[in-house]
C-alpha positions in Angstrom: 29.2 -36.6 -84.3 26.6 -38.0 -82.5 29.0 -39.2 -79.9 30.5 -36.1 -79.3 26.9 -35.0 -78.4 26.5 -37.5 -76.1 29.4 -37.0 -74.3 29.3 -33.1 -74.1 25.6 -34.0 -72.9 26.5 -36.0 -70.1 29.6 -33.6 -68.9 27.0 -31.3 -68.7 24.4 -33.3 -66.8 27.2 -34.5 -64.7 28.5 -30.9 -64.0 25.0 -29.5 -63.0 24.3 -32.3 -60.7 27.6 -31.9 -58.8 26.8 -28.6 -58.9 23.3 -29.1 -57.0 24.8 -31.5 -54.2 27.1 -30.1 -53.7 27.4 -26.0 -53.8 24.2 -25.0 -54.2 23.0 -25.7 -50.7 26.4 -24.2 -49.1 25.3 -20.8 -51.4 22.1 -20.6 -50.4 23.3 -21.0 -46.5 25.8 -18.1 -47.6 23.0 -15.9 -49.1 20.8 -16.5 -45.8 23.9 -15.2 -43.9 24.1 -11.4 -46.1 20.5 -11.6 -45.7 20.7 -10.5 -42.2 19.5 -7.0 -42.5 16.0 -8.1 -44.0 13.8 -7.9 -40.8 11.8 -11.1 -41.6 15.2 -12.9 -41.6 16.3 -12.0 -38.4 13.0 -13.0 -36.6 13.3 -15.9 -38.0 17.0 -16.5 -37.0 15.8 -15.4 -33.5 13.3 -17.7 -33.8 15.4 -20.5 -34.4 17.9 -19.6 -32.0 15.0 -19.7 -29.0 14.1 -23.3 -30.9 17.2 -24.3 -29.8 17.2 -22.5 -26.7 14.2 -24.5 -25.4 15.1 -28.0 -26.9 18.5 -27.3 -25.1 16.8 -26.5 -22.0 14.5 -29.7 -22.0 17.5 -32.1 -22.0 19.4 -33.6 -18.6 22.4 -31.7 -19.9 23.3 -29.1 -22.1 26.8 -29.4 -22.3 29.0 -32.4 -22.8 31.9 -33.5 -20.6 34.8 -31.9 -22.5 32.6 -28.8 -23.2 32.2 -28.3 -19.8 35.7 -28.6 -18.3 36.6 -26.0 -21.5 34.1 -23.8 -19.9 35.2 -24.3 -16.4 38.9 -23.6 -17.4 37.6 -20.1 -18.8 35.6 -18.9 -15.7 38.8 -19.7 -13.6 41.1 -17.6 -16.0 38.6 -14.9 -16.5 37.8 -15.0 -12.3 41.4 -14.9 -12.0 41.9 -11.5 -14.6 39.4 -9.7 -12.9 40.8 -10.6 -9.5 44.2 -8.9 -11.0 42.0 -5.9 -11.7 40.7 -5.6 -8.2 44.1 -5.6 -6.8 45.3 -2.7 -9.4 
């Protein structure tokens, strides 16, 4: 009996720590997410968005190599769409 206690015990433990690792913090990211239309929440998501803005802005370059031929590739499509439209 008592090992059957001690078993279900530590499935429990076990459960609840896996738990913690490993959903919890994905949920409470989630819950920040719906939490969009609370006012203080979206200063502070605009708050961290300028954070990133200005760290961004302090380095040599923003982009990476592959992120900036990506880029590159979608100004000539889109410069070449709206050429189309001119023509029309």
């Amino acid at each position: 009996m008592i090992k059957l206690a001690a078993i279900t015990f530590a499935i429990i433990i076990i459960i609840n720590v896996t738990y913690n690792l490993i959903f919890a913090e994905k949920l409470e990211n989630i819950n920040k997410l719906l939490m969009l239309n609370n006012k203080e929440s979206i200063d502070n998501v605009k708050d961290k968005i300028r954070l990133e803005i200005e760290k961004g802005l302090n380095k040599d370059n923003i982009l990476n190599e592959e992120d900036k031929i990506l880029l590159y590739k979608l100004y000539l499509k889109i410069k070449n769409e709206f050429k189309e439209v001119e023509s029309k």
